[in-house]
PDB file with SEQRES, HELIX, SHEET and CRYST1 records, atoms N, CA, C and O in Angstrom:
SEQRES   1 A   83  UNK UNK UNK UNK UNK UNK UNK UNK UNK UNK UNK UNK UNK          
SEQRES   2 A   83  UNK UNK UNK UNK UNK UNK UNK UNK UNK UNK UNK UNK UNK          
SEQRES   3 A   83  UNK UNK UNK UNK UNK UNK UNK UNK UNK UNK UNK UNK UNK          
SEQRES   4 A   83  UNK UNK UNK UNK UNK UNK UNK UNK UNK UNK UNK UNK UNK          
SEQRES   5 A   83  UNK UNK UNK UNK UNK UNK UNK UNK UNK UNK UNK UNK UNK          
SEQRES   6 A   83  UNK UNK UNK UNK UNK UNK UNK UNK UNK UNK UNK UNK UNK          
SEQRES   7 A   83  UNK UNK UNK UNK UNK                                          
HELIX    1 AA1 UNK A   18  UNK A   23  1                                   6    
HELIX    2 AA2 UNK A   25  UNK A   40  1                                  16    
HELIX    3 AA3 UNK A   46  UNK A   48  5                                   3    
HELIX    4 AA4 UNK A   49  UNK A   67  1                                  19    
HELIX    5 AA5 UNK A   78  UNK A   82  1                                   5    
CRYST1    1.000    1.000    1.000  90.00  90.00  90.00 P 1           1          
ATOM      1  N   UNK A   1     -81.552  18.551 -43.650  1.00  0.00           N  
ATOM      2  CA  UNK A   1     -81.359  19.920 -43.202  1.00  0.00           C  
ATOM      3  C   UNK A   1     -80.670  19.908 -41.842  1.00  0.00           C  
ATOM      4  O   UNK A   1     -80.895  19.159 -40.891  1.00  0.00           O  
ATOM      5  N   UNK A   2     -79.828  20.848 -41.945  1.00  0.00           N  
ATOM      6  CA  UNK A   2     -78.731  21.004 -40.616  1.00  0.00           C  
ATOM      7  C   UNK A   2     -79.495  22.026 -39.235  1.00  0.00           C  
ATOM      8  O   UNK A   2     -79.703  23.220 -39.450  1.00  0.00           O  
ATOM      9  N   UNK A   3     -79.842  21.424 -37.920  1.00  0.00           N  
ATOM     10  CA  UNK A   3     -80.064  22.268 -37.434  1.00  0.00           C  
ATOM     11  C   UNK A   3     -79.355  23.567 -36.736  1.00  0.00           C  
ATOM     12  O   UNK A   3     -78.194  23.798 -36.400  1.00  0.00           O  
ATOM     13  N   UNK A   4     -80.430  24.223 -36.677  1.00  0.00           N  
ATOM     14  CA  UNK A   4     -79.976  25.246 -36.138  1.00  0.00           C  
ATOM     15  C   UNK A   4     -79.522  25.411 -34.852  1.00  0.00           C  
ATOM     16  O   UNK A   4     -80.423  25.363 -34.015  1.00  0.00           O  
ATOM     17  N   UNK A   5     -78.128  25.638 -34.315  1.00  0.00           N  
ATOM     18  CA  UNK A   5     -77.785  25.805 -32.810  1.00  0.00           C  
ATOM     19  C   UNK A   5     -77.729  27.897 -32.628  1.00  0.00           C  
ATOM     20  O   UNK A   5     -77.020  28.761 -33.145  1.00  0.00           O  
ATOM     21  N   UNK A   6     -78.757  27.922 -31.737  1.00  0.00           N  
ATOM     22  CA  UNK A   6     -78.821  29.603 -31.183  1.00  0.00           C  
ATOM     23  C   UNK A   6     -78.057  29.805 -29.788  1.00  0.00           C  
ATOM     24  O   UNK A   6     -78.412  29.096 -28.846  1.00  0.00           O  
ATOM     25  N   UNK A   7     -76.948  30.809 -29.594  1.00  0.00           N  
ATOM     26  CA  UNK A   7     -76.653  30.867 -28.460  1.00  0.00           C  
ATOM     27  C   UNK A   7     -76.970  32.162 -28.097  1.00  0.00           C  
ATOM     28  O   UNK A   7     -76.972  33.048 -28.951  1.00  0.00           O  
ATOM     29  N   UNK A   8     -77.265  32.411 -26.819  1.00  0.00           N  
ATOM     30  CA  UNK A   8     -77.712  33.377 -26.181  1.00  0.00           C  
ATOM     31  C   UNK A   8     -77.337  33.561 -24.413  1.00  0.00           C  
ATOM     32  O   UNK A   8     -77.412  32.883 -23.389  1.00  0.00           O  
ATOM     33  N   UNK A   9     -76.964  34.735 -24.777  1.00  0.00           N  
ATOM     34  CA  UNK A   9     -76.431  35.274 -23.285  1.00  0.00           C  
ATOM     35  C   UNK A   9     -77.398  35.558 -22.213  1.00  0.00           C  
ATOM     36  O   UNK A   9     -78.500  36.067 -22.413  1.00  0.00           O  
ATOM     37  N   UNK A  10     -76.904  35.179 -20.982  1.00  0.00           N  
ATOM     38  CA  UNK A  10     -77.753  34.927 -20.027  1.00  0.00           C  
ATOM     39  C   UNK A  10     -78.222  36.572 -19.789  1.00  0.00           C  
ATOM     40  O   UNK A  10     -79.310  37.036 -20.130  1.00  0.00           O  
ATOM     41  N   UNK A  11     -77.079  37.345 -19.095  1.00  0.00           N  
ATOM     42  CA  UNK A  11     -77.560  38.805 -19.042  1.00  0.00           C  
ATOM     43  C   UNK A  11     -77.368  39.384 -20.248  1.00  0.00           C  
ATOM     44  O   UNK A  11     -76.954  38.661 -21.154  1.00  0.00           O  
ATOM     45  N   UNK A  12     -77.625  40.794 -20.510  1.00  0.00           N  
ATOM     46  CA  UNK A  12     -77.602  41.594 -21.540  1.00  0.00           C  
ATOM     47  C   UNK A  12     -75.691  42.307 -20.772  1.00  0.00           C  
ATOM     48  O   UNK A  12     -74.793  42.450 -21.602  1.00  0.00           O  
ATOM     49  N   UNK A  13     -75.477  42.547 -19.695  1.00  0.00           N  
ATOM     50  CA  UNK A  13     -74.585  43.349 -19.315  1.00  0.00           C  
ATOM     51  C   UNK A  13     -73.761  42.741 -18.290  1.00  0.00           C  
ATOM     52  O   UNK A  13     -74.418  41.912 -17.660  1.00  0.00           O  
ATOM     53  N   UNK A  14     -72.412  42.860 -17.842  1.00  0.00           N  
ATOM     54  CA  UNK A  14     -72.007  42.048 -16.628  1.00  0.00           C  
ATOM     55  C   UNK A  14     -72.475  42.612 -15.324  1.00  0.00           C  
ATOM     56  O   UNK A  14     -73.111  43.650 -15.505  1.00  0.00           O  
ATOM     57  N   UNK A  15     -72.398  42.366 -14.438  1.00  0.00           N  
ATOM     58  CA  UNK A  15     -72.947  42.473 -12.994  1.00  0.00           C  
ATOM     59  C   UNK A  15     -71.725  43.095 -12.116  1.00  0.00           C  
ATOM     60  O   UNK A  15     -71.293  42.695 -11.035  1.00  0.00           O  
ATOM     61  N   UNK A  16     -71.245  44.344 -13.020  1.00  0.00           N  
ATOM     62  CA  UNK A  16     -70.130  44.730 -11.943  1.00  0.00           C  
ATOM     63  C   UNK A  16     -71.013  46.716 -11.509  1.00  0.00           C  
ATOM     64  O   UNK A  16     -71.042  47.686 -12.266  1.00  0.00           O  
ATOM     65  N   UNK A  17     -71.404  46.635 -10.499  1.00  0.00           N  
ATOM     66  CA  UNK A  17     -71.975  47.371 -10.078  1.00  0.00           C  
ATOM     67  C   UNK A  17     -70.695  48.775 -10.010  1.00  0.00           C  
ATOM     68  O   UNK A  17     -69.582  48.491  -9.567  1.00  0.00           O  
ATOM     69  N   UNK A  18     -70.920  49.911 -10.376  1.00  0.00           N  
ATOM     70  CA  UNK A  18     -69.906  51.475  -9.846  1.00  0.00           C  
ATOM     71  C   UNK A  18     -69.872  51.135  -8.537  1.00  0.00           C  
ATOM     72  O   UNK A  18     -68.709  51.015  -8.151  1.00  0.00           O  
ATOM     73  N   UNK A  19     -70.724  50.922  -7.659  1.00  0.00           N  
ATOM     74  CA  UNK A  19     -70.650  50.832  -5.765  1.00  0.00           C  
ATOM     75  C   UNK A  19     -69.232  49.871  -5.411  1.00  0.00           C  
ATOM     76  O   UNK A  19     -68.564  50.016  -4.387  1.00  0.00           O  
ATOM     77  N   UNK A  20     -69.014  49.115  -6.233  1.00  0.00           N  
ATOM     78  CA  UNK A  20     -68.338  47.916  -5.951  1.00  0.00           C  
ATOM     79  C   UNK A  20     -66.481  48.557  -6.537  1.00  0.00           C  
ATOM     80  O   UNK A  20     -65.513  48.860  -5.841  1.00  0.00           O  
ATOM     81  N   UNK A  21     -66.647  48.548  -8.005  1.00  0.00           N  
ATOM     82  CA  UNK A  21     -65.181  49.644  -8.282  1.00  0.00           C  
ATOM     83  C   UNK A  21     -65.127  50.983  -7.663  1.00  0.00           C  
ATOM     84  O   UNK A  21     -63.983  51.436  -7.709  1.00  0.00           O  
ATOM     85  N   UNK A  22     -65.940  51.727  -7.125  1.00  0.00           N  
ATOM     86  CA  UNK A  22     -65.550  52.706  -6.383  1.00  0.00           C  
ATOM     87  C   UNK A  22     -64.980  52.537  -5.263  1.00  0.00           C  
ATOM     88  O   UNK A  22     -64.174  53.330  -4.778  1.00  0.00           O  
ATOM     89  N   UNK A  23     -65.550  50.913  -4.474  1.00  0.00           N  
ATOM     90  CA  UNK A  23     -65.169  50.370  -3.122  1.00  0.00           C  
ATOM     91  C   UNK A  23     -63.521  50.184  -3.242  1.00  0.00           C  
ATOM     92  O   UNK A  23     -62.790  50.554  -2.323  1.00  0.00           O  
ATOM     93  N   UNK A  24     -63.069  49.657  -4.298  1.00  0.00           N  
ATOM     94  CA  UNK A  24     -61.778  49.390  -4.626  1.00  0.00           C  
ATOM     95  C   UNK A  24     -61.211  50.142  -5.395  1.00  0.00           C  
ATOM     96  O   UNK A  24     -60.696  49.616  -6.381  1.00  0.00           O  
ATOM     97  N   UNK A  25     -61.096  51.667  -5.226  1.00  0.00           N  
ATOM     98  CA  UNK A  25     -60.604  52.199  -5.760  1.00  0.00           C  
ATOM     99  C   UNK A  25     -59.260  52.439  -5.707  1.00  0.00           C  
ATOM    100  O   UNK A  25     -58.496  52.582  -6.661  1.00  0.00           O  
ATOM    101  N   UNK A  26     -58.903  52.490  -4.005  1.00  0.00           N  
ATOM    102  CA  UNK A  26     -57.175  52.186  -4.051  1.00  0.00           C  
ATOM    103  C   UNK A  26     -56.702  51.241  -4.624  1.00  0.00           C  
ATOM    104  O   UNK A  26     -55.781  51.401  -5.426  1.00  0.00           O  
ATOM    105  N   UNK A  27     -57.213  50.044  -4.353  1.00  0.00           N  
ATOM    106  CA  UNK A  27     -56.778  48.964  -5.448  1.00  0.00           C  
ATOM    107  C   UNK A  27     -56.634  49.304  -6.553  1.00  0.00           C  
ATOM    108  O   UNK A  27     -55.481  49.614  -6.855  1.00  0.00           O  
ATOM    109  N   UNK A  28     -57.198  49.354  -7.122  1.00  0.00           N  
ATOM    110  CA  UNK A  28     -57.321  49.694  -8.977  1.00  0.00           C  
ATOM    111  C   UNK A  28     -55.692  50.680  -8.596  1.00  0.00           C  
ATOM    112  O   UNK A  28     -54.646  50.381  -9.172  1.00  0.00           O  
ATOM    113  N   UNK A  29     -55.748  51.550  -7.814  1.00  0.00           N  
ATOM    114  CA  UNK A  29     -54.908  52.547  -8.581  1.00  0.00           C  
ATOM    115  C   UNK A  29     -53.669  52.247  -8.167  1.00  0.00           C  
ATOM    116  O   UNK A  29     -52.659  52.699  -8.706  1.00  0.00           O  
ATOM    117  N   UNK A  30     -53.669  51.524  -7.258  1.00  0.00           N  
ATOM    118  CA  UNK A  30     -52.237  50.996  -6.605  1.00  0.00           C  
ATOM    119  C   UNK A  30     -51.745  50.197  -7.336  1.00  0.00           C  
ATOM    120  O   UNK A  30     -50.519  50.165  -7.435  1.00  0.00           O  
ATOM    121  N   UNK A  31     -52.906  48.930  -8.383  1.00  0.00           N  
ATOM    122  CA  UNK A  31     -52.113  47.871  -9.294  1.00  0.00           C  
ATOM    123  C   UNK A  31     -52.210  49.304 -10.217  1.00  0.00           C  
ATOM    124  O   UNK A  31     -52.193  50.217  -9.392  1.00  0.00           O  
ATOM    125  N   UNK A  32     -52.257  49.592 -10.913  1.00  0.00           N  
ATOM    126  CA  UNK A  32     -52.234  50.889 -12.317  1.00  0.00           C  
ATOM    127  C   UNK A  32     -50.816  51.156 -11.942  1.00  0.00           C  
ATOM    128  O   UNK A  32     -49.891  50.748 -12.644  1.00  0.00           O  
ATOM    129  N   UNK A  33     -50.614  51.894 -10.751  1.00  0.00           N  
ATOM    130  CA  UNK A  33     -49.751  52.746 -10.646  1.00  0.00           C  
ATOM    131  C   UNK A  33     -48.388  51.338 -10.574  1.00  0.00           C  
ATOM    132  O   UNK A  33     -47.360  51.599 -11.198  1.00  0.00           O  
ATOM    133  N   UNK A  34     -48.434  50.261  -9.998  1.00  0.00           N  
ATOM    134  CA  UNK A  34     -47.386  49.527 -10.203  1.00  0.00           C  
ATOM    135  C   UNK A  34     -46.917  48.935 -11.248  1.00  0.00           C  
ATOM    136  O   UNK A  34     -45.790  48.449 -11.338  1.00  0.00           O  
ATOM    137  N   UNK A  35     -47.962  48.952 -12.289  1.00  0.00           N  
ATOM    138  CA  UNK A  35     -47.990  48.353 -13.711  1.00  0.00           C  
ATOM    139  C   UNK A  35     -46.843  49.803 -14.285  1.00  0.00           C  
ATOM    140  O   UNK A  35     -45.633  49.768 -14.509  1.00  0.00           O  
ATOM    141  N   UNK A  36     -47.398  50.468 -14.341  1.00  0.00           N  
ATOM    142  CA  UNK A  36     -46.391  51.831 -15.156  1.00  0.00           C  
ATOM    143  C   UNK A  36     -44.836  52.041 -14.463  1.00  0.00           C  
ATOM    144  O   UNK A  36     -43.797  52.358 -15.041  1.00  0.00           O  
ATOM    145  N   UNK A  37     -45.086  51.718 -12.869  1.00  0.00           N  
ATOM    146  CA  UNK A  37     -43.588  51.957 -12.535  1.00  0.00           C  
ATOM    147  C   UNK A  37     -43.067  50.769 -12.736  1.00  0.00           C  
ATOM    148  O   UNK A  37     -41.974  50.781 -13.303  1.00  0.00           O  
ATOM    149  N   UNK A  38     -43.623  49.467 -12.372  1.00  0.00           N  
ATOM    150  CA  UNK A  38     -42.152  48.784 -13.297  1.00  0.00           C  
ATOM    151  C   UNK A  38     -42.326  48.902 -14.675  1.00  0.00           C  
ATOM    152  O   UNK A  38     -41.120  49.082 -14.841  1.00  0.00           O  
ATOM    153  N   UNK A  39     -42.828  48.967 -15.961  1.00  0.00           N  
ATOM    154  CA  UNK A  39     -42.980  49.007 -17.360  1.00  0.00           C  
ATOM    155  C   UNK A  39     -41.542  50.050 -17.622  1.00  0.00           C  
ATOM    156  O   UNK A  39     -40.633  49.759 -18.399  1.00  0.00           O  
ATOM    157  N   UNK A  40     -41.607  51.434 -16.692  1.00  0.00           N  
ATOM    158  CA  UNK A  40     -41.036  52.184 -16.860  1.00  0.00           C  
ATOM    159  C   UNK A  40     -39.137  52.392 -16.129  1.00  0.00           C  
ATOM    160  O   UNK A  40     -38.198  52.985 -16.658  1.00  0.00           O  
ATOM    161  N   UNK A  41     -39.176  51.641 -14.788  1.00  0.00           N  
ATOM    162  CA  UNK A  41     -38.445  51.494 -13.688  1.00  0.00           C  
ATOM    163  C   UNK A  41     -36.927  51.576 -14.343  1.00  0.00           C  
ATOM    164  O   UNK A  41     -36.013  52.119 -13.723  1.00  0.00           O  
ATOM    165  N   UNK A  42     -36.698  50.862 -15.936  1.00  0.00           N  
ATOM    166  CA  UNK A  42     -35.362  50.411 -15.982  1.00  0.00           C  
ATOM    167  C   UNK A  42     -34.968  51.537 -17.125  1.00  0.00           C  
ATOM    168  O   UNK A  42     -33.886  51.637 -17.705  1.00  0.00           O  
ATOM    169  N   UNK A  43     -36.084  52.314 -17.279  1.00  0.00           N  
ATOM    170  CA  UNK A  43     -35.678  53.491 -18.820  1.00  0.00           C  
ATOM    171  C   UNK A  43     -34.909  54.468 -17.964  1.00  0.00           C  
ATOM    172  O   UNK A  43     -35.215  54.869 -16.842  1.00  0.00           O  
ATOM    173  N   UNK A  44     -33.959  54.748 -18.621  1.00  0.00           N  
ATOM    174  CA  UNK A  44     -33.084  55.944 -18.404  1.00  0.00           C  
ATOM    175  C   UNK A  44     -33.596  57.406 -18.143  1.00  0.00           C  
ATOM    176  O   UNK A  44     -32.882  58.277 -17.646  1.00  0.00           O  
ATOM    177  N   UNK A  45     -35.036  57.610 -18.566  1.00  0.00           N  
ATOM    178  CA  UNK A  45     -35.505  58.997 -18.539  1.00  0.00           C  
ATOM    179  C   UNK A  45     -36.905  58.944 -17.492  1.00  0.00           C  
ATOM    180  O   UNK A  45     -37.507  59.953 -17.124  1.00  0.00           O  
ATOM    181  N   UNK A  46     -37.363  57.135 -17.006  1.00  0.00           N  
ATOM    182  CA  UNK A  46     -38.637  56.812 -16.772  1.00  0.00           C  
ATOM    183  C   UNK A  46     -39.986  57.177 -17.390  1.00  0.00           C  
ATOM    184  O   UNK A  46     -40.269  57.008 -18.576  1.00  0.00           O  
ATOM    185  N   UNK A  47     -40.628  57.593 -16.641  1.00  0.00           N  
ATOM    186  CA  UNK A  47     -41.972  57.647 -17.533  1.00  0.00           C  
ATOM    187  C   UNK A  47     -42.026  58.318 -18.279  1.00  0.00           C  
ATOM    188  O   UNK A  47     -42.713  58.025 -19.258  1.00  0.00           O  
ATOM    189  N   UNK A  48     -41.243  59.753 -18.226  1.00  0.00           N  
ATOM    190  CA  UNK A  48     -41.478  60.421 -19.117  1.00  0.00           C  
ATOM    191  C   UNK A  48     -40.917  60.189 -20.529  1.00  0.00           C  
ATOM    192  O   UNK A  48     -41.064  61.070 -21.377  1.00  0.00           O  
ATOM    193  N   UNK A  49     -40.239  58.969 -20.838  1.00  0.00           N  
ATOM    194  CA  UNK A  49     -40.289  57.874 -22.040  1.00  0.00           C  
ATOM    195  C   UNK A  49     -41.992  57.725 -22.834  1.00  0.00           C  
ATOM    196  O   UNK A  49     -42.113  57.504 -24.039  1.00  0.00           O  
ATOM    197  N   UNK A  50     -43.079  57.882 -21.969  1.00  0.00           N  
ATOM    198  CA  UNK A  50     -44.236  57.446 -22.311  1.00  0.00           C  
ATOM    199  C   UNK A  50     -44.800  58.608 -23.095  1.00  0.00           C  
ATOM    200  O   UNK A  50     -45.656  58.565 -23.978  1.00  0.00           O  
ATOM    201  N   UNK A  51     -44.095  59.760 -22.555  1.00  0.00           N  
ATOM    202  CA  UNK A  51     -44.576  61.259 -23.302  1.00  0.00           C  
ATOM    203  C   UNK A  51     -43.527  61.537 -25.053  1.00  0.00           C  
ATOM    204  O   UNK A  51     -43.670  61.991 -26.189  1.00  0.00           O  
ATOM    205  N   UNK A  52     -42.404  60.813 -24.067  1.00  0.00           N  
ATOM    206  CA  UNK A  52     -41.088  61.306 -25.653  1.00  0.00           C  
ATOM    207  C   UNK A  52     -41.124  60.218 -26.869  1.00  0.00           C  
ATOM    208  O   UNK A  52     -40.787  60.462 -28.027  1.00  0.00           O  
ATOM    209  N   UNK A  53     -41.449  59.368 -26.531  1.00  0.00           N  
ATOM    210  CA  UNK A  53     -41.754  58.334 -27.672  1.00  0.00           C  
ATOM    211  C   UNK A  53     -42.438  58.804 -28.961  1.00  0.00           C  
ATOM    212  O   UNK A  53     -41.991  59.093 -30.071  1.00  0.00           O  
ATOM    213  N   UNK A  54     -44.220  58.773 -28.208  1.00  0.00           N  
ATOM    214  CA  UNK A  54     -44.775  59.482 -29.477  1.00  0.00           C  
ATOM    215  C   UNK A  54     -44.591  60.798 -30.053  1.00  0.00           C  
ATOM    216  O   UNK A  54     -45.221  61.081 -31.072  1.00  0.00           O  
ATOM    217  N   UNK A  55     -43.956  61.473 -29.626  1.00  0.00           N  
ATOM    218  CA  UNK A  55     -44.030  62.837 -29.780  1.00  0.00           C  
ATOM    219  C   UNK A  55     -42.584  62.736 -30.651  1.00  0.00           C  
ATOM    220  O   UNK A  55     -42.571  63.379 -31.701  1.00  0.00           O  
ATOM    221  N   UNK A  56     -41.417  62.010 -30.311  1.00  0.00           N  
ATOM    222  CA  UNK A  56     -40.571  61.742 -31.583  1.00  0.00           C  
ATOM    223  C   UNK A  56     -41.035  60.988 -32.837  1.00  0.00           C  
ATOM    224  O   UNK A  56     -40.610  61.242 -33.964  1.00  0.00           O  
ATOM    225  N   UNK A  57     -42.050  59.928 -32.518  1.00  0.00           N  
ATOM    226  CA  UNK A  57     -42.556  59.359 -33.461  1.00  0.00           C  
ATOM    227  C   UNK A  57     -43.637  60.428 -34.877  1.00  0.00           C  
ATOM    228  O   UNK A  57     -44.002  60.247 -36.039  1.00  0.00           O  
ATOM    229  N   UNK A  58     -43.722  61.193 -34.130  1.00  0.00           N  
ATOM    230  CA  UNK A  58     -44.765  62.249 -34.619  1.00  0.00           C  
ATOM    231  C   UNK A  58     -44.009  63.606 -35.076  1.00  0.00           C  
ATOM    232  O   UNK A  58     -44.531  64.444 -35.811  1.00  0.00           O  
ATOM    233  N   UNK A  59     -42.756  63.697 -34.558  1.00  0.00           N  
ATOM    234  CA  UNK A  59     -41.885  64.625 -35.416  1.00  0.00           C  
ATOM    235  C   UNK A  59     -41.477  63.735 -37.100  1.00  0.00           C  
ATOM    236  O   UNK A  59     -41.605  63.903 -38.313  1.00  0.00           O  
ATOM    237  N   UNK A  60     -41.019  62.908 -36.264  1.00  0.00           N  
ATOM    238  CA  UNK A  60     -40.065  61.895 -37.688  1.00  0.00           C  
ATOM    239  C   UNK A  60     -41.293  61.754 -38.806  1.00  0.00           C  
ATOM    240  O   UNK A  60     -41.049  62.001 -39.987  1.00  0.00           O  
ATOM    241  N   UNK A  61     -42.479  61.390 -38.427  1.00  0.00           N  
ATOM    242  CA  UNK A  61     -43.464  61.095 -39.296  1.00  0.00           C  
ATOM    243  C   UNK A  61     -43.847  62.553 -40.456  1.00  0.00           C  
ATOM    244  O   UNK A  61     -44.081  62.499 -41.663  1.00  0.00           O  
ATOM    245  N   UNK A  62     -43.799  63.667 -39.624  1.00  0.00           N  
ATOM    246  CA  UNK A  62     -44.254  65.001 -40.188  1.00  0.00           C  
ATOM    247  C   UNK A  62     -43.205  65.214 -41.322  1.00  0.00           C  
ATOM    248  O   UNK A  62     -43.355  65.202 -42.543  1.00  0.00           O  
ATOM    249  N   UNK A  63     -41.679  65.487 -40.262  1.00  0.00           N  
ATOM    250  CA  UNK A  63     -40.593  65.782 -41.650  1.00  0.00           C  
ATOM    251  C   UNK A  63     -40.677  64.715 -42.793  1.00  0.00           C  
ATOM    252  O   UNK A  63     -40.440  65.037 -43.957  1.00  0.00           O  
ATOM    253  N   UNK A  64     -41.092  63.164 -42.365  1.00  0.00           N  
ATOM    254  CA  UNK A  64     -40.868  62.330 -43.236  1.00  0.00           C  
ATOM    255  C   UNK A  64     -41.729  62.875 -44.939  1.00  0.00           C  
ATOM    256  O   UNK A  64     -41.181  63.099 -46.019  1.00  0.00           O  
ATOM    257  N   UNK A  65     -42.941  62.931 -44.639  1.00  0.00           N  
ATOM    258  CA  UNK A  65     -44.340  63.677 -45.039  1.00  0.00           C  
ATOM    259  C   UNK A  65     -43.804  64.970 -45.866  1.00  0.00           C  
ATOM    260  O   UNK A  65     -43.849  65.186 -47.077  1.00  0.00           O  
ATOM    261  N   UNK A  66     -43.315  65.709 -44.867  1.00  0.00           N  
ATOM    262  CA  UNK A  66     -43.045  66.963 -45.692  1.00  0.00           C  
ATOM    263  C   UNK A  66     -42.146  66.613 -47.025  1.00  0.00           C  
ATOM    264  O   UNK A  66     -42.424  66.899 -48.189  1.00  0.00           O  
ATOM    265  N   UNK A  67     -40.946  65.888 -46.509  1.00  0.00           N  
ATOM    266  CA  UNK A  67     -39.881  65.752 -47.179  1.00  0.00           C  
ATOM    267  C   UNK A  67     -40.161  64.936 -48.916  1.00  0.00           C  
ATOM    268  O   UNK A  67     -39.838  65.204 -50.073  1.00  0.00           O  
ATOM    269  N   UNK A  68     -41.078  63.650 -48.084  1.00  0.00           N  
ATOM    270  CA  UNK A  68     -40.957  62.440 -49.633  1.00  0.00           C  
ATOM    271  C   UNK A  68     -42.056  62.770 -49.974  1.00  0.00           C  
ATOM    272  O   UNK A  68     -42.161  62.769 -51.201  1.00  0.00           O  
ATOM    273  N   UNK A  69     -43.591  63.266 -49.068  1.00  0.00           N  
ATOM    274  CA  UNK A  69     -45.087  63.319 -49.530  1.00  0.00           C  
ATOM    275  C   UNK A  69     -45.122  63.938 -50.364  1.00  0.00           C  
ATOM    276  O   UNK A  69     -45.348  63.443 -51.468  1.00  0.00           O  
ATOM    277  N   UNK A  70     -44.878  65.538 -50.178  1.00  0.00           N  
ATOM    278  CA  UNK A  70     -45.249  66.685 -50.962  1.00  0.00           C  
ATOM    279  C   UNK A  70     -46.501  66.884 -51.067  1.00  0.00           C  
ATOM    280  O   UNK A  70     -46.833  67.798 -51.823  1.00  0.00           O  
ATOM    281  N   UNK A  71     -47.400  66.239 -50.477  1.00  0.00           N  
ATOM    282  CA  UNK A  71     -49.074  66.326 -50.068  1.00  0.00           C  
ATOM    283  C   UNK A  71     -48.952  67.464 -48.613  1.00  0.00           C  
ATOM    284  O   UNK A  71     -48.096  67.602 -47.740  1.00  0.00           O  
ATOM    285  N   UNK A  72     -50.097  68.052 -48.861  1.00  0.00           N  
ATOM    286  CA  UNK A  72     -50.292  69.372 -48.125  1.00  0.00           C  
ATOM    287  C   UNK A  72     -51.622  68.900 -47.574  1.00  0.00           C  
ATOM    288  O   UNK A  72     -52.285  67.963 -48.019  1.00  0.00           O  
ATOM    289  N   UNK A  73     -51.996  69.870 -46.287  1.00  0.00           N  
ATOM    290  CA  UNK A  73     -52.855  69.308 -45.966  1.00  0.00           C  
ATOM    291  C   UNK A  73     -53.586  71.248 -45.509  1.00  0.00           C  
ATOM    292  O   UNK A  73     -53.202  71.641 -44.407  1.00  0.00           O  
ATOM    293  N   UNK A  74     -54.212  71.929 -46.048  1.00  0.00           N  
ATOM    294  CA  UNK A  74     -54.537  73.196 -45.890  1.00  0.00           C  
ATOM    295  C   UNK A  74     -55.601  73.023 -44.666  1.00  0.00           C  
ATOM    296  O   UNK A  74     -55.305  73.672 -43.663  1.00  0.00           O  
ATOM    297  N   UNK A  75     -56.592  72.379 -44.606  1.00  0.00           N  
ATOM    298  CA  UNK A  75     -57.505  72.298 -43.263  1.00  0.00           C  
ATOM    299  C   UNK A  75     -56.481  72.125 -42.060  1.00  0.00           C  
ATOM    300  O   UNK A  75     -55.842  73.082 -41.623  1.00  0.00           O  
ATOM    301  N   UNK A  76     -56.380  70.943 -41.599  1.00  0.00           N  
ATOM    302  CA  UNK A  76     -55.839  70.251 -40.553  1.00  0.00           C  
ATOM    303  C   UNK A  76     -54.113  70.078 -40.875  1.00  0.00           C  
ATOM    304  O   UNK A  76     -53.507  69.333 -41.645  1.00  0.00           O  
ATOM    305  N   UNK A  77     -53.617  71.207 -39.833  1.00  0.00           N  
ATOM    306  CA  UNK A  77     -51.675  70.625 -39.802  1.00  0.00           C  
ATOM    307  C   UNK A  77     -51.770  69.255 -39.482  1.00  0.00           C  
ATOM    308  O   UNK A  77     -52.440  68.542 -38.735  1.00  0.00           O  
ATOM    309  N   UNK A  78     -50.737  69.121 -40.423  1.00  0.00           N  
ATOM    310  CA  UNK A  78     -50.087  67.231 -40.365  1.00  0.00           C  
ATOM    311  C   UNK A  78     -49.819  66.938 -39.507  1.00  0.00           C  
ATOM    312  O   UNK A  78     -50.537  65.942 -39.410  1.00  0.00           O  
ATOM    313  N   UNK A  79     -49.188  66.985 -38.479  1.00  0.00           N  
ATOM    314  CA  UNK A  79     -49.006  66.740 -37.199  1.00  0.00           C  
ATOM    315  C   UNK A  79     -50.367  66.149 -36.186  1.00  0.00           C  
ATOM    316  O   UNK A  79     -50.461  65.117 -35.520  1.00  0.00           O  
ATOM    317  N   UNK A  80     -51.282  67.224 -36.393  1.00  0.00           N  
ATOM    318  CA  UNK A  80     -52.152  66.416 -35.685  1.00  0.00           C  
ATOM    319  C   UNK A  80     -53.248  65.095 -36.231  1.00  0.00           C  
ATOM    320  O   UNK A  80     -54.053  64.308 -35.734  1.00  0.00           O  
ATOM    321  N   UNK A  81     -52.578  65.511 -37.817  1.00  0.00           N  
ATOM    322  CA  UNK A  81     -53.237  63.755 -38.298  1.00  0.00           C  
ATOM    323  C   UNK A  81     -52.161  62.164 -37.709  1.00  0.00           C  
ATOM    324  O   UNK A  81     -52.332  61.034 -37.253  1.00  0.00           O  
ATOM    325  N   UNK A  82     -51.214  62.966 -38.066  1.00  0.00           N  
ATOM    326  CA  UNK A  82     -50.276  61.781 -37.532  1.00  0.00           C  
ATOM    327  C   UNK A  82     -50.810  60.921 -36.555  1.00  0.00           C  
ATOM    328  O   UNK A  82     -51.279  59.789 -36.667  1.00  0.00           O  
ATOM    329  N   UNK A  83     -50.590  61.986 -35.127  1.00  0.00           N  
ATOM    330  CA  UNK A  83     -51.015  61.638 -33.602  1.00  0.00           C  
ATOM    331  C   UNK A  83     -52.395  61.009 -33.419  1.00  0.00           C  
ATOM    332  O   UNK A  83     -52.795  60.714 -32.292  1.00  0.00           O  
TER     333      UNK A  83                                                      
END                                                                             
């Protein structure tokens, strides 16, 4: 018979206290905010690429739907199943 190996975690939760991310809150938002401006820095329209994307993705998807599906959706407009 093969024994049994049990592993078990020391805490139940990590040890990052709110007192401590609230302390660094400019931090947090200063890397956030540098992560999105370069991601965004070299698009022609910038961030607001992050708004037009899905929202074309979510037109094209609807007409697509309307056009080849022919499934209706009487509760909930298609659109917001898409999204």
């Amino acid at each position: 018979m093969r024994p049994v190996i049990r592993i078990h975690a020391e805490r139940s939760r990590p040890e990052y206290p709110f007192s401590r991310l609230w302390a660094a809150r400019e931090l947090i938002f200063l890397l956030a905010w540098r992560e999105v401006r370069v991601r965004y820095q070299h698009a022609a329209i910038g961030i607001g690429w992050a708004v037009i994307q899905p929202l074309f993705t979510t037109i094209v998807l609807t007409v697509f739907q309307r056009i080849m599906g022919g499934q209706t959706t009487p509760a909930i407009p298609y659109p917001l199943l898409v999204v």
